[in-house]
N, C-alpha and C positions, 0 to 999 in steps of 0.2 A: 714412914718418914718421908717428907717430901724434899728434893733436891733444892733448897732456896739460898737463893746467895747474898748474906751479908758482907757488909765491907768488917773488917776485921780492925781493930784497934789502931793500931798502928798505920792502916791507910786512913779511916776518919780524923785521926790526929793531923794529915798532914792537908787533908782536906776541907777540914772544917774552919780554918781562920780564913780560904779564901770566897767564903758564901757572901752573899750580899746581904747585909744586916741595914737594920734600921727601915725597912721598906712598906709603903705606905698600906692603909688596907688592914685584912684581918689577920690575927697572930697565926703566923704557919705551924703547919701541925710538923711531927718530928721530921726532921731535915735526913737524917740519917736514916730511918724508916722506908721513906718516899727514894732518896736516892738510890738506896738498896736494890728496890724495886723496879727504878727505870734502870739499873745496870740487869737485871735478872731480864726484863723484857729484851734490851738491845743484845743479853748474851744467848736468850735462845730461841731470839726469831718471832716470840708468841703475838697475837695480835694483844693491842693494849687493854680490852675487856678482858680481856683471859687473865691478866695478871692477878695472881693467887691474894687472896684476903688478908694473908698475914702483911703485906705490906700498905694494905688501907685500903679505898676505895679506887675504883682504877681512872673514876674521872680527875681524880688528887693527882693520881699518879700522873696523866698524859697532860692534866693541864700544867704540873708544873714543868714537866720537859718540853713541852710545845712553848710556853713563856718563857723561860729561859735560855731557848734557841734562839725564841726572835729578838731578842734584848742581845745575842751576844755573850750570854752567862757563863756558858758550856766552855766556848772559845778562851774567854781569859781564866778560868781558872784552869782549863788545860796547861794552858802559855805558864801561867804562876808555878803550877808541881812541877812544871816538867822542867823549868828553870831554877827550879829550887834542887834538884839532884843532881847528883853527877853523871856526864856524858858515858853512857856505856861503850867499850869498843866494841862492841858489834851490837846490829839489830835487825831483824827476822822481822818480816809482815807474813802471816798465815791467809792464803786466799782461796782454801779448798771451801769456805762454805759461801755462794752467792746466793740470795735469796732474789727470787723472780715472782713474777704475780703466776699464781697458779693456772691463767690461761694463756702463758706466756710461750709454751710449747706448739700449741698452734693457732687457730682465727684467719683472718683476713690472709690473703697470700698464698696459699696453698704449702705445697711440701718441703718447697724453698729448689727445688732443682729446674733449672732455667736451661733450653737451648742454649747452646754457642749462637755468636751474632751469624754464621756465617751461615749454618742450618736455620735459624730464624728468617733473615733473608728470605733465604731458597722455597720457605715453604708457602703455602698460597695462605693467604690471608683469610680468616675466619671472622665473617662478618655475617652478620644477621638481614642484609641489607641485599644479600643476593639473594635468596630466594625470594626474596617478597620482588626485588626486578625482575627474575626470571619469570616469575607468575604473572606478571602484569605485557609481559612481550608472547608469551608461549602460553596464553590460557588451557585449561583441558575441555579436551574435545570428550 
C-alpha cells in the first residue's frame, strides 16, 4: 500500500467553490485528482516526474501548478480559505525540513573556513606571478 495523500471530504468542500471555473481551452481533467497530487509532491519533497500515477500524468500535474502560480491561483484561494475560518489562537510554523539542491553541501568555495583578516594580511600573498618573475631575473645556470 502506497502512502498517497488525498484531500479528504471535508477539506475539498471547502476548496472546491474557490477554483476558477469557466476557463478557456480544454475541459480539465479531475480538479481534485491533480491537486491531490501537487499537495503529495510539495509534502514530500519528490521531483515532479516522480509523482505516483494514481494521481495522473505528472506533466498534468506540474503544468497545472506551474500555471496556476503564475496567474496568481494558489495565492487567492489561499487568501479565500483562510479568510473563511476562524482565527486560531495560536499558530506553529514547522522548519526542521529545508530542502537544498543536492550539491549544495559543497562546489565552488571550498570548505567555507576563512583566515581572520588580521592573519590574512600577515601572510605573504600567493601569486603565480612570482616564480614566473623570479625565473626571468635568476635564470638557472
Amino acid at each position: 500500500m502506497r502512502d498517497l495523500f488525498w484531500l479528504s471530504n471535508e477539506a475539498w468542500s471547502a476548496l472546491e467553490p474557490h477554483l476558477p471555473h469557466n476557463q478557456p481551452g480544454r475541459p480539465r481533467v479531475d480538479d481534485r485528482r491533480v491537486i491531490s497530487g501537487i499537495l503529495h509532491i510539495l509534502k514530500t519533497g519528490a521531483r515532479w516526474r516522480d509523482v505516483p500515477p494514481e494521481y495522473g500524468p505528472a506533466k498534468t500535474i506540474y503544468n497545472r501548478y506551474a500555471r496556476w502560480a503564475r496567474r496568481g491561483v494558489w495565492q487567492r484561494i489561499f487568501a479565500k480559505v483562510a479568510a473563511a475560518g476562524p482565527l486560531p489562537d495560536e499558530l506553529a510554523l514547522d522548519s526542521s525540513v529545508v530542502k537544498a539542491h543536492r550539491s549544495a553541501s559543497g562546489g565552488k568555495g571550498g570548505s567555507g573556513r576563512r583566515p581572520s583578516v588580521s592573519r590574512a594580511a600577515a601572510a605573504q600573498r600567493k601569486s603565480i606571478a612570482w616564480p614566473i618573475l623570479a625565473a626571468a631575473f635568476w635564470p638557472l645556470r
